[in-house]
ZAVOLUM-125506 format. One line per 8 residues: number of its first residue (from 1); their letters; for each residue x, y, z of C-alpha. Coordinates in steps of 0.02 Angstrom, whole numbers, plus 32768, in hexadecimal, padded with zeros to 4 digits. Each point is the difference from the previous one (the first is absolute). Example, Ala and Ser with C-alpha at 12.3 -4.5 7.8 and 13.67 -1.06 7.14 Angstrom:
<nodes>
1	as	8267/7F1F/8186  8045/80AC/7FDF
</nodes>
This chain:
<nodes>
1	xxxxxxxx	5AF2/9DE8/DC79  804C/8044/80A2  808E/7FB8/804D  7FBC/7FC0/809A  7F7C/7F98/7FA4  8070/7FB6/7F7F  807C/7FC7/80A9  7F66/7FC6/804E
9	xxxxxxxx	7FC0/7FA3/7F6B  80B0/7FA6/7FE9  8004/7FD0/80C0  7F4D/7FBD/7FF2  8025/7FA0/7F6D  808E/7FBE/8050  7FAD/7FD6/8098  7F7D/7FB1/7F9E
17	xxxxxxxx	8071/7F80/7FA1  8056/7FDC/8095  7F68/7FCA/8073  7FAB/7FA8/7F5F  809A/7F93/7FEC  800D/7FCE/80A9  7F66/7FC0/7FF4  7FFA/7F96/7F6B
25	xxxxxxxx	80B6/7FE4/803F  8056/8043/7F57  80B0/8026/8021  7FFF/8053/7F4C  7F7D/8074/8027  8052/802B/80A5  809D/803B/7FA6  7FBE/806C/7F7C
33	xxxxxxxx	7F98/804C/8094  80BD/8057/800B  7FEC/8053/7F61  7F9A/808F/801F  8055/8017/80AE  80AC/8008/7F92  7FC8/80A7/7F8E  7FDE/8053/80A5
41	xxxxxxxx	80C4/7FCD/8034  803B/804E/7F56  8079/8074/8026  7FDE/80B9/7FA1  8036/80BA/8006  8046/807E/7FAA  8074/8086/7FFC  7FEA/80A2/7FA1
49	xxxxxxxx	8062/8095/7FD6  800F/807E/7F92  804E/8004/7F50  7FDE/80AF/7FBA  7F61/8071/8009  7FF2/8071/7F5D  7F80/80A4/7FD9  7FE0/801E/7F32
57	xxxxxxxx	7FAC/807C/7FCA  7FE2/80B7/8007  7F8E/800E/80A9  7F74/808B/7FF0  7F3F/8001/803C  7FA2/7F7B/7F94  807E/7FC7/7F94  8055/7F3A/8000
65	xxxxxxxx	80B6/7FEC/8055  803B/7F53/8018  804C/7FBC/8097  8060/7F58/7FF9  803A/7F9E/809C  8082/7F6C/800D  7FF8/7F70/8091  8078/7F75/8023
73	xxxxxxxx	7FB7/7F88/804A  803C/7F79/8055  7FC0/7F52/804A  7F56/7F83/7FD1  7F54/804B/7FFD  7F93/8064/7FB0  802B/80B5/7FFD  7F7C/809A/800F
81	xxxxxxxx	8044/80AC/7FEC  7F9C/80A8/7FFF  8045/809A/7FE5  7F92/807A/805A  7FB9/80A2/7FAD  7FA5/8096/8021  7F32/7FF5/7FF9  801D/8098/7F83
89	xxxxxxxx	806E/7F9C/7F86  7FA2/7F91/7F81  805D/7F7A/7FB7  7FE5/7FFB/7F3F  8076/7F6E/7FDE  802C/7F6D/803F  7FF6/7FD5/80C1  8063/803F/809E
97	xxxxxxxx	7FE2/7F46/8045  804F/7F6A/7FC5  8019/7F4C/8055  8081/7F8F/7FB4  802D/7F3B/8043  80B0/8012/8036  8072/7F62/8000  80AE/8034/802F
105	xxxxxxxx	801C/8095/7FBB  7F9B/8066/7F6E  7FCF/80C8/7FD8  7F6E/804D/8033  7FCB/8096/7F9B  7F79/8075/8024  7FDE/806C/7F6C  7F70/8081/7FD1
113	xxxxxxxx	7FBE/80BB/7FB5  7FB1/8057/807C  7FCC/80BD/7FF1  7FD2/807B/808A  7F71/804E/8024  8049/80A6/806D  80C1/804C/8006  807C/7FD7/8089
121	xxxxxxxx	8094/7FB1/8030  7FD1/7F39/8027  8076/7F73/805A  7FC6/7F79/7FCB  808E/7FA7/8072  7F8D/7F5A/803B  7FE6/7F5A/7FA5  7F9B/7F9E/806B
129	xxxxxxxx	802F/7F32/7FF7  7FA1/7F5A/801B  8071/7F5C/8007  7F60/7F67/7FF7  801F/7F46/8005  8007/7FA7/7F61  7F63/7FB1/803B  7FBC/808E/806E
137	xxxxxxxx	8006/7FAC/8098  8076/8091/803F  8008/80CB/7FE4  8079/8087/803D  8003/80C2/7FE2  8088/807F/7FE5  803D/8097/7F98  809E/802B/7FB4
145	xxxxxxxx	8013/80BA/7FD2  8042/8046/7F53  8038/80A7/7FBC  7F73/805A/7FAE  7FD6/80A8/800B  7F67/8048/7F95  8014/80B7/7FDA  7F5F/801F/7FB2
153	xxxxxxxx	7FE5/80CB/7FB0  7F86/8048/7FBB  8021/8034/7F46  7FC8/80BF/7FD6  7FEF/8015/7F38  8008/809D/7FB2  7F54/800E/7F87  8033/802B/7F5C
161	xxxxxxxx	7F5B/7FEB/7FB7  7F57/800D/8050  7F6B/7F9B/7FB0  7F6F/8050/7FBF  7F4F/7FD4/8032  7F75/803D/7FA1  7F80/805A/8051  7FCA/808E/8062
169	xxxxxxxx	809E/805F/8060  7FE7/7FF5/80C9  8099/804C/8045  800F/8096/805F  809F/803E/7FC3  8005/8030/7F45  80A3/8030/7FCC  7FC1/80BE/7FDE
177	xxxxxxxx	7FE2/8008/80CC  8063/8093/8048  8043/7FDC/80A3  7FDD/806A/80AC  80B9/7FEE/8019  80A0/8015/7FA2  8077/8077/7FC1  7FC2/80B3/8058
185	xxxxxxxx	7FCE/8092/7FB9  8013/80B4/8016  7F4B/8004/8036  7FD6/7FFC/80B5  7F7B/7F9E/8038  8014/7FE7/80C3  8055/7FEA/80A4  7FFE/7F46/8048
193	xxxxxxxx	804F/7FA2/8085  80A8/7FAA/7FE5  801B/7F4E/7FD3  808B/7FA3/7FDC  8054/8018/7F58  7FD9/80BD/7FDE  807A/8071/7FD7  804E/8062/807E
201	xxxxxxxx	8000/808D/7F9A  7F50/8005/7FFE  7FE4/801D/80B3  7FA5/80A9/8038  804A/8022/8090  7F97/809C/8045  7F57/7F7A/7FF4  8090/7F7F/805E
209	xxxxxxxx	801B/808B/8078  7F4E/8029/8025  7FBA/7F4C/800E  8075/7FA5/8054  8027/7F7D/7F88  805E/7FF3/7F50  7F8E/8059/7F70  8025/7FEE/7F40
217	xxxxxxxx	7FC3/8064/7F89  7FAC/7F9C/7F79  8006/803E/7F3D  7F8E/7FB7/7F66  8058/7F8E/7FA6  8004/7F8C/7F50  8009/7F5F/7FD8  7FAD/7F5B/7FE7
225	xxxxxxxx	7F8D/7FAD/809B  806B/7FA5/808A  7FC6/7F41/8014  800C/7FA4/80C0  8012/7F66/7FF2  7FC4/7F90/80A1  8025/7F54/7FFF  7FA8/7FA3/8095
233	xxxxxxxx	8087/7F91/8040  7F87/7FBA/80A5  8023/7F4B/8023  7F51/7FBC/7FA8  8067/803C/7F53  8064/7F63/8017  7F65/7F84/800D  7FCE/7F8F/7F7C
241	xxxxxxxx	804C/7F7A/7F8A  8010/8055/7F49  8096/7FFA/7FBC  8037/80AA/8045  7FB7/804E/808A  7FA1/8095/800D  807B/8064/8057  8092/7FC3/7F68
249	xxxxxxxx	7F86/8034/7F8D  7FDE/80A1/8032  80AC/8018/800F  8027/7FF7/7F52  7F54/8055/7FDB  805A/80A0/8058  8099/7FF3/7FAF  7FAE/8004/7F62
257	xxxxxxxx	7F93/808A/8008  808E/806A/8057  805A/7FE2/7F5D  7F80/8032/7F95  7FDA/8092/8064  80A1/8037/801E  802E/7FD7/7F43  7F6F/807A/7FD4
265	xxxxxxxx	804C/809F/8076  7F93/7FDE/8090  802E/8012/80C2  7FED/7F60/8045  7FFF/7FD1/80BD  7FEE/7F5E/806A  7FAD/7FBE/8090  8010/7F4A/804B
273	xxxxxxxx	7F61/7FDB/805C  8039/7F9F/8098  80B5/802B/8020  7FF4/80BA/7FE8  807B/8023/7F89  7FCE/80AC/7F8C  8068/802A/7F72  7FE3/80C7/7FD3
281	xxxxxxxx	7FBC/8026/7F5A  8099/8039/7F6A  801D/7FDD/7F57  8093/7FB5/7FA7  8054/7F5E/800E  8057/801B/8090  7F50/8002/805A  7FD7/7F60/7F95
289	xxxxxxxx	80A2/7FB2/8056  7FC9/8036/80A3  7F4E/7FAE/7FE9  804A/7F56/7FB1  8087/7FF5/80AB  7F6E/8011/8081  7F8A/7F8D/7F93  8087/7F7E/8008
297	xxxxxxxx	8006/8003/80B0  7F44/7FF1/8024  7FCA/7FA6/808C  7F40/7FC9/804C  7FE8/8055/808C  7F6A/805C/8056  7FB4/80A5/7FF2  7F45/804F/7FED
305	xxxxxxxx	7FE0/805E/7F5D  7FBD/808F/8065  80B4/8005/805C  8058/7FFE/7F63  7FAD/808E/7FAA  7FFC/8060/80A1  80B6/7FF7/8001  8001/8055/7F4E
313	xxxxxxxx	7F71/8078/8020  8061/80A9/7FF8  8064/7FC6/7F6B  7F65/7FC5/7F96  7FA1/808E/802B  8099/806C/7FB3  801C/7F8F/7F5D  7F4C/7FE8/7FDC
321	xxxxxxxx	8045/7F52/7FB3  7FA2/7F73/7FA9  8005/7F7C/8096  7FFC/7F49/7FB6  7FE5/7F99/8082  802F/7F37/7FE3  7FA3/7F91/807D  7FA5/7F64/801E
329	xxxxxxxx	7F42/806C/803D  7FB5/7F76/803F  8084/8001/809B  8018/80AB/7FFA  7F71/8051/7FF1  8031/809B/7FBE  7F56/805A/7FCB  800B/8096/8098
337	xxxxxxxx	80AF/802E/7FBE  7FD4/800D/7F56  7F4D/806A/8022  806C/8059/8069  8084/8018/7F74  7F7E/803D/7F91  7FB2/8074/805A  80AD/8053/801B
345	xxxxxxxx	7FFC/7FF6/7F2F  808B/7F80/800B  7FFC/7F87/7F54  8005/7F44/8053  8020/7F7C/7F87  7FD9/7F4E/804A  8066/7F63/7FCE  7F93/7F70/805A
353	xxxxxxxx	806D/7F6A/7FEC  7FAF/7F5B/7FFE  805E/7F4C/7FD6  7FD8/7F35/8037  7F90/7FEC/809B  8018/7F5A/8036  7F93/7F96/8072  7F42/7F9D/7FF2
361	xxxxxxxx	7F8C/8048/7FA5  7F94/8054/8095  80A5/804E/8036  801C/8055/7F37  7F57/8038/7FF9  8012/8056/80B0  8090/8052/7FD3  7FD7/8034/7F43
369	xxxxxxxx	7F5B/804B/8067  806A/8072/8070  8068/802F/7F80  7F6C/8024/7F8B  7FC4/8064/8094  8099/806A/8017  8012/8036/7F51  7F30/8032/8004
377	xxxxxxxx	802E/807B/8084  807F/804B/7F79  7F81/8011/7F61  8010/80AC/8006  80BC/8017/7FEA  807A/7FBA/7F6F  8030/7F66/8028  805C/7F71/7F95
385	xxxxxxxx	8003/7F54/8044  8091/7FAA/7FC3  802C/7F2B/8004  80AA/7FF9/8056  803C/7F87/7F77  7FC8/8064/7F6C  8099/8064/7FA7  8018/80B1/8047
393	xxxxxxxx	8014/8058/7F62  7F2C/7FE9/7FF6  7FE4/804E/8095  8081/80A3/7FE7  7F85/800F/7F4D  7F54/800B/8070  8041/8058/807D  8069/8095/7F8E
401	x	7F6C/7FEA/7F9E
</nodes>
């Protein structure tokens, strides 16, 4: 019932006592018509502060941290208090509300599990608080704020063991592939324009002379195929409900296959799609270190697909890599690329991530369609679609093969 009914309903009942005992001149009647008048006199508010505000619990992407606040509070009434969170965070146990009657003095304690959907550093500073008369005739509205601070990462296994799946291979990359990049030869193969990260030594500098412009000379070389990895970081990665994202998911879906890759001798590079950060192909695991740092600090952000492979144009055309390419296609769209890619004789692997589509039933259908639509344009190439809450170590098996 809302306040201003129940304080109209006590002043009408009041009202109503008092002209009926007038009438049948009742002097009884006429003094409990007081009564209800009284509970609207009641005195009632509260005081709150806080106690202590606590964080438990290792906080990474998708996995349950507990967060435990302490009120005093102070005064007669009933108590609400509601701790506000993040739309991302899902609550897994207990309640960030509470109300409490308060008669002089008594604890209020707002305790729950929670878990977070995407990485980043989270005040959670406000409590919002509702102080109601014991017989709702009254309401007032405040906040008190508390010292909690959410550092939410995102947590980047190593894969020590990759799950088999029966069936036919699909990947691109066999192990045996030898890579159009790598330790040079003796053989010479041709001269190319400079780009960042070749040797100086390699530099002809009569072709530099004659053309204006920095000329290396390029030499046949060994080793096993380079792999690109290009994780679409675009603001529609961070849509959705699932219990992580798209873009934490595909996060931890490069991490692992830049372990198994680079655990394996392969160059691996990086691309994120949407703040146009590239990571050079190498090998080792200092170039595992490098990927895992700018992973951790991935943020949405916006770019076009065609932009981002523009931007590494000269450098794929020189590695001849396998490009993996991690991406929701539906938003993205990124058929041209690939056909493009091909053409060029470029390997594209496709993760198409899919997770929880939320909504009415029209609404599901509609998107499943587009998204179904998307992935038709695509037939022709290798793609994998992958459910963002399914375990990784799945998807490194189909897509290794």
């Amino acid at each position: 019932m809302r306040v201003r009914e129940v304080t109209r309903s006590l002043v009408c009942a009041s009202l109503l006592m008092l002209v009926w005992g007038m009438l049948i001149t009742s002097y009884e009647l006429v003094a409990v018509s007081v009564i209800p008048l009284l509970f609207l006199a009641l005195p009632y508010g509260a005081s709150c502060s806080v106690l202590d505000a606590r964080v438990s619990g290792e906080c990474y992407v998708g996995e349950e941290f507990e967060v435990e606040i302490r009120l005093k509070a102070l005064g007669f009434g009933i108590v609400k208090a509601m701790h506000e969170v993040p739309e991302y965070f899902e609550i897994v146990e207990g309640s960030n509300a509470v109300a409490r009657f308060v008669l002089g003095g008594e604890v209020v304690r707002i305790r729950y599990k929670a878990r977070s959907m995407r990485r980043g550093r989270f005040e959670l500073r406000r409590v919002v608080l509702e102080i109601e008369h014991p017989f709702l005739a009254w309401r007032s509205v405040g906040e008190v704020e508390v010292d909690v601070v959410v550092e939410v990462r995102q947590r980047l296994r190593r894969l020590t063991k990759v799950e088999t799946v029966r069936g036919v291979a699909k990947s691109p990359i066999p192990d045996v592939d030898v890579s159009k990049i790598g330790v040079p030869g003796t053989d010479f193969r041709e001269i190319r324009d400079y780009v960042p990260g070749d040797p100086m030594k390699f530099v002809n500098w009569k072709a530099t002379a004659r053309r204006g412009k920095l000329m290396v000379n390029q030499y046949e070389v060994e080793g096993k195929k380079a792999v690109w990895i290009f994780l679409d970081a675009n603001d529609y990665m961070t849509f959705g409900k699932s219990v992580r994202n798209y873009l934490e998911c595909g996060i931890e879906i490069a991490n692992a296959l830049a372990y198994h890759f680079l655990s394996r001798g392969h160059k691996v590079g990086l691309y994120v799609v949407g703040r146009g950060v590239c990571v050079h192909p190498d090998v080792g695991k200092r170039q595992f270190r490098r990927i895992g740092e700018e992973l951790m600090r991935v943020e949405a952000g916006r770019e076009s697909l065609e932009r981002a492979f523009e931007n590494c144009r000269k450098m794929i055309a020189i590695y001849k890599p396998l490009v993996i390419l991690i991406t929701r296609p539906e938003y993205s769209n990124p058929g041209r690329i690939i056909s493009e890619a091909v053409k060029a004789r470029i390997p594209v692997q496709v993760i198409a991530l899919k997770g929880r589509v939320e909504g009415d039933e029209f609404a599901v259908a509609l998107f499943e369609l587009l998204r179904r639509r998307a992935l038709g344009k695509m037939r022709r190439f290798n793609v994998v679609e992958w459910d963002v809450e399914k375990p990784v170590t799945k998807l490194v098996a189909r897509v290794v093969g």
